[in-house]
C-alpha positions in Angstrom: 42.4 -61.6 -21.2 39.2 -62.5 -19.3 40.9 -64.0 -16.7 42.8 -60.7 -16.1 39.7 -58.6 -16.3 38.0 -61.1 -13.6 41.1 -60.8 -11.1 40.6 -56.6 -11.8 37.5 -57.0 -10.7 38.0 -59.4 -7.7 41.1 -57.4 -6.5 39.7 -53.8 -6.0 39.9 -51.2 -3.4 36.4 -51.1 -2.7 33.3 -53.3 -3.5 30.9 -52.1 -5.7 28.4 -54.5 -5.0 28.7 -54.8 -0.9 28.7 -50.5 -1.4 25.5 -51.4 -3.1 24.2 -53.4 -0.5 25.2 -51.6 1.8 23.3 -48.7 0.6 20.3 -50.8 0.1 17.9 -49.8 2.4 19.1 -46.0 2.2 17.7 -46.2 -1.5 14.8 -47.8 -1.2 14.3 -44.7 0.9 15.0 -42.1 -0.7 12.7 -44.0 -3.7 10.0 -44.5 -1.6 9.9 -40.5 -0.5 10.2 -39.9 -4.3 7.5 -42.0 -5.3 5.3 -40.0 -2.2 6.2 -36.5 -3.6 5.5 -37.6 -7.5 1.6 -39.1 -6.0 1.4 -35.9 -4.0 2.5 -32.9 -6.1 1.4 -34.9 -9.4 3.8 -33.0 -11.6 2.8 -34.5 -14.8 -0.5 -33.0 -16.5 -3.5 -34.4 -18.3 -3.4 -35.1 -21.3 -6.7 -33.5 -22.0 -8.8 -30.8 -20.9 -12.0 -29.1 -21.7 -12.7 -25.7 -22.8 -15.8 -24.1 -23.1 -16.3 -21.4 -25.8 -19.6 -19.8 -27.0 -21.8 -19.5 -30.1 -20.3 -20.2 -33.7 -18.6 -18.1 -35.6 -18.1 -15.6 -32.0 -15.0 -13.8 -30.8 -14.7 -17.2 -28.2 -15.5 -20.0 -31.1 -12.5 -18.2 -32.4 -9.9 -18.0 -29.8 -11.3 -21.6 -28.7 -9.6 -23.0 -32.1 -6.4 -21.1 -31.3 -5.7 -22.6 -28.0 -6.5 -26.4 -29.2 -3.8 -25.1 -31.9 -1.5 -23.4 -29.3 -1.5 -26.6 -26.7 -1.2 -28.9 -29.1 2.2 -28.1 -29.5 2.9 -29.3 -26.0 1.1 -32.5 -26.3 -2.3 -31.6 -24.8 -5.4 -32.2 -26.4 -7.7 -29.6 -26.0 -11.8 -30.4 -26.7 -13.8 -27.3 -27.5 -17.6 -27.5 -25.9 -19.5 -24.6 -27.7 -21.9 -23.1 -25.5 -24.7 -20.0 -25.6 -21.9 -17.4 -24.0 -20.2 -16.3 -20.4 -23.3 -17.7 -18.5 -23.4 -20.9 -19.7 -19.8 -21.3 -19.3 -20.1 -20.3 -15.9 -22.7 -23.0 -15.1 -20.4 -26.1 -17.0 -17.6 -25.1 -15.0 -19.7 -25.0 -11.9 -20.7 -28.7 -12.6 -17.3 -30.0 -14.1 -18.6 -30.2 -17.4 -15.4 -27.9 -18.4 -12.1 -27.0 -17.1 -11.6 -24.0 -18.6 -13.9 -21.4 -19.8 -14.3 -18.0 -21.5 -16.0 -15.8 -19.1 -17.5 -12.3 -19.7 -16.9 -10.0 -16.5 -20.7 -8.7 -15.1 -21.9 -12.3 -16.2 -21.9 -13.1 -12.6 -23.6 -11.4 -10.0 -21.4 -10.3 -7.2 -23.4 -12.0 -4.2 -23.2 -15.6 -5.6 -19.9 -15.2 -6.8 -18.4 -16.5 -3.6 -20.4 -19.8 -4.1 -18.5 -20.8 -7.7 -14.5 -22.2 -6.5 -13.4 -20.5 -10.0 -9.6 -19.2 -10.4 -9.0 -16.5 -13.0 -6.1 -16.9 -15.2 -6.4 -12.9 -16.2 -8.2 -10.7 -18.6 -7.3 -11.4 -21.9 -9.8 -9.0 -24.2 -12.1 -6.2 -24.0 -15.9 -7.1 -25.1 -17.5 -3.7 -26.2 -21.4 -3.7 -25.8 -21.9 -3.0 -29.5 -25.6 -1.6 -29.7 -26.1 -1.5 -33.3 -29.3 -0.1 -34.6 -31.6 0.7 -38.0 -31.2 3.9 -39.1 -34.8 4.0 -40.4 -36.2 3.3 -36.9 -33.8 5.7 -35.1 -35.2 8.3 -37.5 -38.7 7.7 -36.2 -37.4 8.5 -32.8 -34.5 11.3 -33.8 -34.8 13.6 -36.7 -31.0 13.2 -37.1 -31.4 9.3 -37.0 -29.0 9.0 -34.3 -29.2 7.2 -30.5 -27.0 8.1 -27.7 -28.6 6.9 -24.7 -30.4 4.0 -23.4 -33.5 5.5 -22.4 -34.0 6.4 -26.1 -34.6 3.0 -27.0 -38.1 2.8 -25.4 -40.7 1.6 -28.0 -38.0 0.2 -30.0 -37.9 -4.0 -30.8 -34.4 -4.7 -29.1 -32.9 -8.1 -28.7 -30.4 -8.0 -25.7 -28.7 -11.2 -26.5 -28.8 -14.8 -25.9 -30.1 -17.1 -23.2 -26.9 -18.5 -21.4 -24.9 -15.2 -22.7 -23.7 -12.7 -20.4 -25.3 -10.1 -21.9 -28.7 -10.4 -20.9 -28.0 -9.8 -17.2 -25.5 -7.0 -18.5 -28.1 -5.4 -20.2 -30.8 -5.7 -17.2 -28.1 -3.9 -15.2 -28.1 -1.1 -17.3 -31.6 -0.4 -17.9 -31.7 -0.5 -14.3 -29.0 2.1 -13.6 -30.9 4.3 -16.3 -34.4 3.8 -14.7 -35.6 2.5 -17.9 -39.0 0.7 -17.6 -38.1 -2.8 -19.4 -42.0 -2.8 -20.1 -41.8 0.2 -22.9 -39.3 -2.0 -24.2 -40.0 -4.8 -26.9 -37.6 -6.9 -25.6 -35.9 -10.8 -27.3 -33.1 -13.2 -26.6 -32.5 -14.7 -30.3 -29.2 -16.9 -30.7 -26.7 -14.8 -32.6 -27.5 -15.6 -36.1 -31.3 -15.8 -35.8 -31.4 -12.2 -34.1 -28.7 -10.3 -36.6 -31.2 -12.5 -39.5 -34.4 -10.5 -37.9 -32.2 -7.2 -37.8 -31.6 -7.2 -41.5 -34.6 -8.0 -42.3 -36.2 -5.4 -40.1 -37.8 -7.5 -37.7 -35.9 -6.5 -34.8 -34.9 -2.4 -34.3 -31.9 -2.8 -32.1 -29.3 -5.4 -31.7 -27.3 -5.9 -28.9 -23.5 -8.0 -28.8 -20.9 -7.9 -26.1 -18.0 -9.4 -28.2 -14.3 -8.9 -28.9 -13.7 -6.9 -32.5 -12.4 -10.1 -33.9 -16.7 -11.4 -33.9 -17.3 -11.7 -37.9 -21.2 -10.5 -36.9 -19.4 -7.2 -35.4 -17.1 -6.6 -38.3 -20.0 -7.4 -41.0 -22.5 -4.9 -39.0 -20.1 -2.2 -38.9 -20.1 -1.8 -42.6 -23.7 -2.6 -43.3 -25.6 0.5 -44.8 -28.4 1.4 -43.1 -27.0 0.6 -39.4 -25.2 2.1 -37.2 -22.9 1.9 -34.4 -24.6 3.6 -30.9 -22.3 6.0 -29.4 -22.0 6.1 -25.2 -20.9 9.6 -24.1 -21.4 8.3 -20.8 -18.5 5.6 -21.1 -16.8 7.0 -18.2 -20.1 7.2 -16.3 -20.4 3.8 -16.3 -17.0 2.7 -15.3 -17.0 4.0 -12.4 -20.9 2.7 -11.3 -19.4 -1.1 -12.7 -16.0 -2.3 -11.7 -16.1 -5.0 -14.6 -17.0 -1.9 -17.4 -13.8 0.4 -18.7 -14.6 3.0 -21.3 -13.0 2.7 -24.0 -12.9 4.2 -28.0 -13.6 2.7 -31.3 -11.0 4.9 -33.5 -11.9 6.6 -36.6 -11.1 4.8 -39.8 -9.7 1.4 -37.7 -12.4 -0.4 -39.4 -11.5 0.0 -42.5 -9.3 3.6 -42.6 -9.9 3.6 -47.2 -13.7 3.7 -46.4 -13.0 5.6 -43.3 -15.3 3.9 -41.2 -16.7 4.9 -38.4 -16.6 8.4 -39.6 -16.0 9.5 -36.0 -14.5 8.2 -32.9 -16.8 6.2 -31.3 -17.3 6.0 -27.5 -17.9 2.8 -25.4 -18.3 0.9 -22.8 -16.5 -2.6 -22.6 -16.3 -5.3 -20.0 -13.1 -7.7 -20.0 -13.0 -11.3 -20.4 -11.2 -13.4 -18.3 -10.1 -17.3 -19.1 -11.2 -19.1 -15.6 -10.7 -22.1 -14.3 -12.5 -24.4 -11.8 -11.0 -25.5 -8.5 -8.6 -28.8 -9.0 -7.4 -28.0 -12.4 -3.8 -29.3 -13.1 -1.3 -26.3 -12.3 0.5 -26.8 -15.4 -2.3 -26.8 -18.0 -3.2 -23.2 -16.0 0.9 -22.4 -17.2 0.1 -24.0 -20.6 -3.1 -21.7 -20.8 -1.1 -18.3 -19.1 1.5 -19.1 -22.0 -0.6 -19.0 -24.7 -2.6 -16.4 -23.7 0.5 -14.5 -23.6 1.0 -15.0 -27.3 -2.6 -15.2 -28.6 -3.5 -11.7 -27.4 -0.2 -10.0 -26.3 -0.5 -8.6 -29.6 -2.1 -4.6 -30.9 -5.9 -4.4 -31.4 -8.8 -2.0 -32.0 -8.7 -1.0 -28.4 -5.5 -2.1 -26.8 -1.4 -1.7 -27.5 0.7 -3.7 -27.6 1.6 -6.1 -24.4 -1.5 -4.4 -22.3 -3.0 -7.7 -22.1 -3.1 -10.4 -20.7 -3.4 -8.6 -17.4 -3.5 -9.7 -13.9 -6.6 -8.1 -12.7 -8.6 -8.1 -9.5 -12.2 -8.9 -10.9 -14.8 -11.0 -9.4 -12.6 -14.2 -8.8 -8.9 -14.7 -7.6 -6.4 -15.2 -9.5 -4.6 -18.6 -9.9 -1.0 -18.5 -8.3 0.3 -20.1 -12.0 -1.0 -17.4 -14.0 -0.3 -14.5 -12.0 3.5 -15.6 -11.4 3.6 -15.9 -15.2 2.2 -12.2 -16.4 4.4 -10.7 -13.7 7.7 -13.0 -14.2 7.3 -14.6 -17.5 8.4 -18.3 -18.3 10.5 -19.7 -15.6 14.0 -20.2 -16.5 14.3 -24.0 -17.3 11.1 -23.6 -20.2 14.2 -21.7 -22.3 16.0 -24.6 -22.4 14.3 -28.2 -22.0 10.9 -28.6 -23.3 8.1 -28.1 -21.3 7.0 -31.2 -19.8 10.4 -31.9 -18.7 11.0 -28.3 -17.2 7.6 -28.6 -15.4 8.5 -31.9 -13.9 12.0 -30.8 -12.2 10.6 -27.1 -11.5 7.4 -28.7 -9.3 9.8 -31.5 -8.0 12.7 -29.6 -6.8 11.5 -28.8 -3.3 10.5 -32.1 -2.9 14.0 -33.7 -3.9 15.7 -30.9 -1.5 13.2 -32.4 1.4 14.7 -35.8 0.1 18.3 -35.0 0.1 18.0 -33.1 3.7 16.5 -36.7 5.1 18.2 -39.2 3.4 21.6 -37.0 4.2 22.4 -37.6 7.3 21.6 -41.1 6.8 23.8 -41.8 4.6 26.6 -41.2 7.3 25.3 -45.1 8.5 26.2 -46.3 5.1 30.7 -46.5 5.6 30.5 -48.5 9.2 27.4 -51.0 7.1 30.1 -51.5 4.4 33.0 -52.0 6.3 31.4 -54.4 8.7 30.2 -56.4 6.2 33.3 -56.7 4.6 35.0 -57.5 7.4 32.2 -60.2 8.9 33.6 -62.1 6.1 37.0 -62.9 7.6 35.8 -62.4 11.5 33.2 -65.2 11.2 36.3 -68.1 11.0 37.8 -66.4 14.3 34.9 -68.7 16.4 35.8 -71.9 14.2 39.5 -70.9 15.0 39.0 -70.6 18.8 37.1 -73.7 18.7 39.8 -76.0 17.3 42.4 -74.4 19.5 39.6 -75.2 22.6 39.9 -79.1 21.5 43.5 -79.3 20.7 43.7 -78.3 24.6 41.5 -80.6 25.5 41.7 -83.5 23.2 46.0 -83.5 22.5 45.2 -87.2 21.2 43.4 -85.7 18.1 46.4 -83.7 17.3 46.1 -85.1 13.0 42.3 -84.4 12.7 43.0 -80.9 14.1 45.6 -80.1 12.0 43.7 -81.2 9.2 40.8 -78.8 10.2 43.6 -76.1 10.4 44.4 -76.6 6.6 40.7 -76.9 5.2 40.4 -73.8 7.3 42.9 -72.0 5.9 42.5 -73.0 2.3 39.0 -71.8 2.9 40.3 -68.2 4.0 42.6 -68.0 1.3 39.6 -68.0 -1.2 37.7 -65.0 0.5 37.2 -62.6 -1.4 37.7 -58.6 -0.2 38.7 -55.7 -1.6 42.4 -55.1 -1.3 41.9 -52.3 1.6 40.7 -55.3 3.8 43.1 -58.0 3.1 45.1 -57.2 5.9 42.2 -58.6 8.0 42.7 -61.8 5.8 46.1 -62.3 5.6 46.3 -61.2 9.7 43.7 -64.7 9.7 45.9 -67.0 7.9 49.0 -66.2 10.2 46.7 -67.3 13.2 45.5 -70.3 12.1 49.5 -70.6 10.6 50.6 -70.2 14.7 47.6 -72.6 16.0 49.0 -75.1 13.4 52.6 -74.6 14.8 51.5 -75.7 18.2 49.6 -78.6 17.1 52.5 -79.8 15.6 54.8 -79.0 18.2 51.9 -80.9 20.8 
């Protein structure tokens, strides 16, 4: 039985092994151009990458947590660097110390924004400026024990955030629109526990955050006795001076609608957070991150419906190509069905193996004439040893036995050639000249 399977495979149409050969140098090719385009697109991510959040127990911290959850799931490890807020996160992504930050629109002022090679991957949230106050020291102030306007907090103790935050500078642009004199202010930049500490206690009159509802120092504030919530009639007013500010209303009763608190709608002024990343980040963690954001705030919230966010929005930095494809287009098509470091691999190689194919093509066409001259070197090669006796036997009749001799090593040489059966015409066309050769030795 082996034998039979050895003589299948010695008498077939074509050689799979001269094919091979044949095609050699056509693969290696088409390899090394493969190899090129894997080193230059890099298709494959990191396996890490950096994220920088903000204080404990904030809106960020939060979120932070559910990303390192959310990537996770694809194989990335995600390392959460706390930081002081938007400002700070600005500066670690400036000096690569994070990939990936949380980043509080305003944070930044406009005429150095330019000098920061940052990529925005959309807004995700809006931050209301919640201005919470004591009740007992707006009353000093008010008769009614209410504020409604910035300039109203002169003489007032007012902490305006902390140092590396974004809302310090937030704040200083405000006072400034309003004229206020920062001087007639009592002004600190406590960390976030420290300062709402104070504010209990009654060290500090005014509070400032600019956080996302889910904050627990927001949620615990707005049902504190004693403090409440500073409305901004001018929300739309400030929109329109500050293209990162959108007004926008904390509903009646969406705090808690049994205790129906607030009491009233309360007007405010927000500014969005936007996930950025710095210049050289891997294109498919910015997809990973576009996903999940996708899914971590897609959902309903205290100010936004359903699917508003994440939103492709001009702001202060461009956005990424990655995560503006994805808001507008969703998933690409092959992420429904392979898993996604598999679809990522073939969707950023795809152009690169049509470039192949479109070279190596054409090529190709060199590979049937390669084959069948090697094929047929094998029997053509005897031809000059053929000619050569017949030369002698001319020349030489005396050594008519050693020639004929030659003739029948020679042929029992060609009769052991092996080539697929399409070529044995070429052999067999051999053995009948060295057959005739042989004749006229004999007949010499």
């Amino acid at each position: 039985m082996l034998h039979n399977m050895t003589q299948a495979i010695r008498y077939t149409v074509v050689s799979v092994r001269d094919m091979l050969v044949s095609a050699g140098p056509l693969a290696l090719l088409a390899i090394g151009l493969l190899a090129l385009a894997y080193w230059w697109l890099d298709p494959t991510p990191p396996k890490h990458v950096t994220l920088a959040t903000g204080p404990a127990q904030s809106a960020y911290d939060e979120f932070g947590k559910r990303y390192a959850k959310a990537l996770k799931a694809n194989g990335i490890e995600v390392t959460l660097l706390p930081s002081e807020g938007s400002s700070a996160n600005l500066d670690l992504l400036r000096d690569g110390k994070a990939d990936i930050a949380f980043v509080q629109g305003g944070s930044l002022e406009a005429s150095v924004a330019d000098t920061y090679s940052l990529e925005s991957l959309g807004s995700l949230f809006v931050e209301p400026v919640w201005l919470f106050y004591q009740e007992a020291a707006a009353k000093k102030l008010n008769p009614d024990a209410t504020l409604g306007m910035l300039s109203q907090l002169q003489g007032l103790r007012v902490n305006v955030g902390t140092v590396g935050s974004g809302v310090p500078n937030l704040m200083a642009r405000l006072f400034d629109v309003n004229h206020i004199d920062t001087k007639t202010i009592t002004l600190s930049q406590l960390e976030q526990t420290p300062a709402t500490v104070a504010f209990l206690n009654g060290e500090i009159d005014v509070i400032v955050f600019a956080s996302a509802p889910e904050a627990l120092m927001v949620q615990m504030l707005l049902q504190t006795p004693g403090v409440k919530l500073m409305d901004f009639p001018q929300s739309e007013a400030y929109s329109r001076r500050f293209e990162f500010l959108t007004p926008v209303v904390l509903p009646r009763g969406v705090v808690d609608l049994a205790g129906n608190t607030p009491p009233q709608d309360v007007r405010l002024v927000a500014s969005t957070t936007a996930l950025l990343a710095r210049d050289g980040t891997h294109p498919a963690l910015l997809q990973l991150f576009s996903q999940a954001a996708k899914t971590l705030h897609g959902g309903t919230g205290w100010f936004n419906r359903a699917r508003e966010f994440p939103k492709a929005t001009l702001g202060e930095f461009t956005m990424a190509p990655e995560a503006d494809r994805f808001i507008h287009n969703g998933s690409p098509l092959l992420q429904h069905y392979l898993p996604f470091w598999l679809a990522n691999l073939i969707e950023r190689m795809w152009l690169a193996l049509g470039i192949i194919v479109a070279v190596v093509l054409p090529l190709s066409k060199i590979v049937p004439p390669l084959y069948q001259f090697r094929i047929r070197s094998r029997v053509f090669r005897w031809y000059a040893q053929l000619r050569d006796i017949e030369r002698r036997l001319d020349e030489t009749p005396s050594e008519q036995s050693k020639l004929v001799k030659e003739l029948d090593d020679l042929a029992q040489v060609v009769s052991k050639i092996n080539v697929p059966l399409s070529y044995t015409d070429e052999q067999y066309s051999l053995l009948g000249n060295i057959g005739l050769v042989r004749k006229k030795a004999l007949r010499g």
